[in-house]
C-alpha positions in Angstrom: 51.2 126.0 84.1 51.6 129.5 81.9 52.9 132.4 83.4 50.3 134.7 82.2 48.9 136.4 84.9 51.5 135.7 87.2 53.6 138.3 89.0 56.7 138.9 87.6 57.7 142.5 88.1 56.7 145.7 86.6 57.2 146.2 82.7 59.5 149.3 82.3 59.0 151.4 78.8 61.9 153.8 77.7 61.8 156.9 76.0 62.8 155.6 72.5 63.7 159.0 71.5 66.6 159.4 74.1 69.9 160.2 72.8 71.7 158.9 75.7 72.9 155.6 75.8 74.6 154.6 79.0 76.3 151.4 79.1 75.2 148.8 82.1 78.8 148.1 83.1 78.6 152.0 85.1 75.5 151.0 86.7 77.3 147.8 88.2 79.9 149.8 89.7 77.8 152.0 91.7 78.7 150.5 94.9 82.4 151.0 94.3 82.7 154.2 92.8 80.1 156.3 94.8 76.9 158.3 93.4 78.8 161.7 92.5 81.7 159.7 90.4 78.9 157.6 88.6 76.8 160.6 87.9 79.4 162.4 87.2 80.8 159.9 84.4 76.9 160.3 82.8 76.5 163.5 82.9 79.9 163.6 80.8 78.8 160.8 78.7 75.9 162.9 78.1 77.4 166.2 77.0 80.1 163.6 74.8 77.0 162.6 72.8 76.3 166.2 72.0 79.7 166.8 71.4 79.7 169.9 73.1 82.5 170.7 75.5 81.8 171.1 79.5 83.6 173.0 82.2 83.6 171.8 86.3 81.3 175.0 86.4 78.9 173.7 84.1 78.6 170.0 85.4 78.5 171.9 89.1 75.2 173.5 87.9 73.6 170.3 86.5 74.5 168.1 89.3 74.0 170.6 92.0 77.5 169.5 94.0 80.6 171.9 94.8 84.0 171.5 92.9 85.5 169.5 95.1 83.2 166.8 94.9 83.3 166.8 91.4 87.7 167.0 91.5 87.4 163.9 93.7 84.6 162.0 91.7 87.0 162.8 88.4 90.1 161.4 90.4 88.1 158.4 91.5 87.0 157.6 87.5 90.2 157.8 86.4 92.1 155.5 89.4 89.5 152.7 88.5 89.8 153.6 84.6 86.3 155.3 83.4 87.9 158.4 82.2 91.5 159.3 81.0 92.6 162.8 81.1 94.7 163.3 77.8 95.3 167.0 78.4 92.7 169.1 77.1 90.4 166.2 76.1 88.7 163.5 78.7 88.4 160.5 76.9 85.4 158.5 78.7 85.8 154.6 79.0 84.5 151.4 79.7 86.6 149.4 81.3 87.7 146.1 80.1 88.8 144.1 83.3 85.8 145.7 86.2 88.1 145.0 89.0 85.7 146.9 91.0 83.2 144.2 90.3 84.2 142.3 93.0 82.2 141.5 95.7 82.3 139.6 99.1 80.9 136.4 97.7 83.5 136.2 96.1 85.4 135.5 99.5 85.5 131.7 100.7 83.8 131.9 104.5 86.6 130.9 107.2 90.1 131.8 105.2 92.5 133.9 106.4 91.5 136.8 103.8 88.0 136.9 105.2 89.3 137.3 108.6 91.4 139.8 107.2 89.0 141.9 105.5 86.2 141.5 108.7 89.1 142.5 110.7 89.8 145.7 109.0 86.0 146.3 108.6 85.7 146.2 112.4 88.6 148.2 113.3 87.4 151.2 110.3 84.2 151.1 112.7 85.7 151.1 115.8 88.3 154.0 114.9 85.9 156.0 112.8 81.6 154.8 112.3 80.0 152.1 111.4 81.2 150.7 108.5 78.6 150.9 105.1 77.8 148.6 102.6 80.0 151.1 100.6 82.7 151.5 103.3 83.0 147.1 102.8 83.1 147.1 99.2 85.6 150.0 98.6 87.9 147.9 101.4 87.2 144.8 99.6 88.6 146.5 96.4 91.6 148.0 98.2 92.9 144.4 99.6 91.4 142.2 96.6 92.1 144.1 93.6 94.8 146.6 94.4 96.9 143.8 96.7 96.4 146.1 99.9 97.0 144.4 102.8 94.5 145.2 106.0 97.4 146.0 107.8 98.4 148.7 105.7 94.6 150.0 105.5 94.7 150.1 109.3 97.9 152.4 109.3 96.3 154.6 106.6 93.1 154.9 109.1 95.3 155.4 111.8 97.1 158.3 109.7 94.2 159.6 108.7 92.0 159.8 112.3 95.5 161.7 113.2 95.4 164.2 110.7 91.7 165.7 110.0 89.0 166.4 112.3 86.2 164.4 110.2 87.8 161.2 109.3 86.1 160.4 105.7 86.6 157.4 103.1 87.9 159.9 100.4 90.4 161.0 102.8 91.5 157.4 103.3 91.3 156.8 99.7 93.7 160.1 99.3 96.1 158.0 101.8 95.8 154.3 100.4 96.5 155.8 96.6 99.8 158.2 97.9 101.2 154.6 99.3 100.0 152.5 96.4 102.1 155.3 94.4 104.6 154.6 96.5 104.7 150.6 95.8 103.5 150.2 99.3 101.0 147.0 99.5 101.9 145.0 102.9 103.2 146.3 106.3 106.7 145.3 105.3 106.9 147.7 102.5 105.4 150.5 105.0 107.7 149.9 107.5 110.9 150.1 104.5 109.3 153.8 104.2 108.5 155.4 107.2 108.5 158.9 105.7 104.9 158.2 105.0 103.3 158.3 108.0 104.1 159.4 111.2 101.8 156.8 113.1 104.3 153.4 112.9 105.1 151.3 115.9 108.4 152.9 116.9 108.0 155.9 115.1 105.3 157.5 117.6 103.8 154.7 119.4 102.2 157.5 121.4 100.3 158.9 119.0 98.2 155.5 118.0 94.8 154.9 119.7 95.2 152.2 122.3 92.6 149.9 120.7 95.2 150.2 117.3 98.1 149.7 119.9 96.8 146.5 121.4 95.1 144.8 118.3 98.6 145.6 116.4 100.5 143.6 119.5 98.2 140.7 119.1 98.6 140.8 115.0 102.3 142.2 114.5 104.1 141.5 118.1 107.7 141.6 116.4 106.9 145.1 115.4 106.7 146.0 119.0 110.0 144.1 120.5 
């Protein structure tokens, strides 16, 4: 049977004039890097292609976001590789390994790191809001790609609900890369530091939520004997 007059999708026609030329790879990382950092990166790309210079003031104005935003969109691009600051130049990339590609399909159902990862998904909703498609891919990156364990991403939740007002992924994100930095990846190598945060078991017991208290006993009893 032909497919002519069939549905299959709406025909999309480009300008063929544009200058810009994005590459699809930034488009797949949407999910993991957030709508300011992936804007951000185009915008950038697209002043690169004029080869005219750009200041945080300028992209501001263009993008219509406040410095900060754009500080932690340029920190995010060049943790996961997109840009790399050589001093007074920004050299854009494109990644050749897109760690942040992955995804939870790529999880077997029923293993111990998908009870992990749902475990540390529920307890970022329970501690802070529900948790976003976002929220579970950026936590998927942190334990899969980066070698975080979800106990260590419960501490740095913990840490963070104790320090600021508004708890917010960046903020986490702040946390997770100091201790990354730090060569901290599982609860043992946390523990071997406790200079970075002051919410341990043993350190200040009293200052963790009791929902963190009691799913910690039921996890990590020999941290509480």
């Amino acid at each position: 049977m032909s497919d002519k007059g069939r549905n299959v999708g709406i025909p999309l026609k480009g300008i063929e004039s544009l200058p810009l030329q994005i590459p699809f790879e930034i488009l797949e990382v949407q999910g993991i890097l957030g709508q300011t950092a992936v804007l951000l990166w185009i915008n950038l790309l697209a002043f690169s292609q004029k080869q005219k210079p750009i200041t945080i003031k300028e992209v501001q104005k263009f993008m219509g976001v406040d410095k900060r935003s754009i500080e932690k969109a340029l920190a995010l691009l060049a943790e996961h590789g997109w840009i790399n600051d050589e001093g007074m130049v920004i050299q854009l990339n494109v990644p050749e390994s897109l760690e942040s590609l992955t995804s939870l399909d790529s999880i077997d159902e029923d293993t111990p790191s998908q009870n992990s990862f749902e475990w540390v998904c529920s307890f970022w909703t329970n501690r802070v809001s529900s948790a976003t498609s976002e929220d579970t891919e950026k936590l998927l990156f942190w334990m899969q790609a980066k070698g975080v364990s979800h106990e260590v991403i419960a501490v740095a939740i913990e840490e963070m609900c104790a320090s600021v007002a508004k708890p917010s992924f960046p903020y986490l994100e702040g946390i997770l890369r100091n201790w990354y930095n730090e060569g901290v990846r599982t609860y043992a190598d946390l523990i071997d530091k406790p200079y970075l945060t002051k919410v341990l078991p043993g350190r200040a017991e009293e200052a963790l939520h009791p929902e963190a208290v009691r799913k910690w006993k039921e996890l990590f009893p020999d941290a509480f004997e």
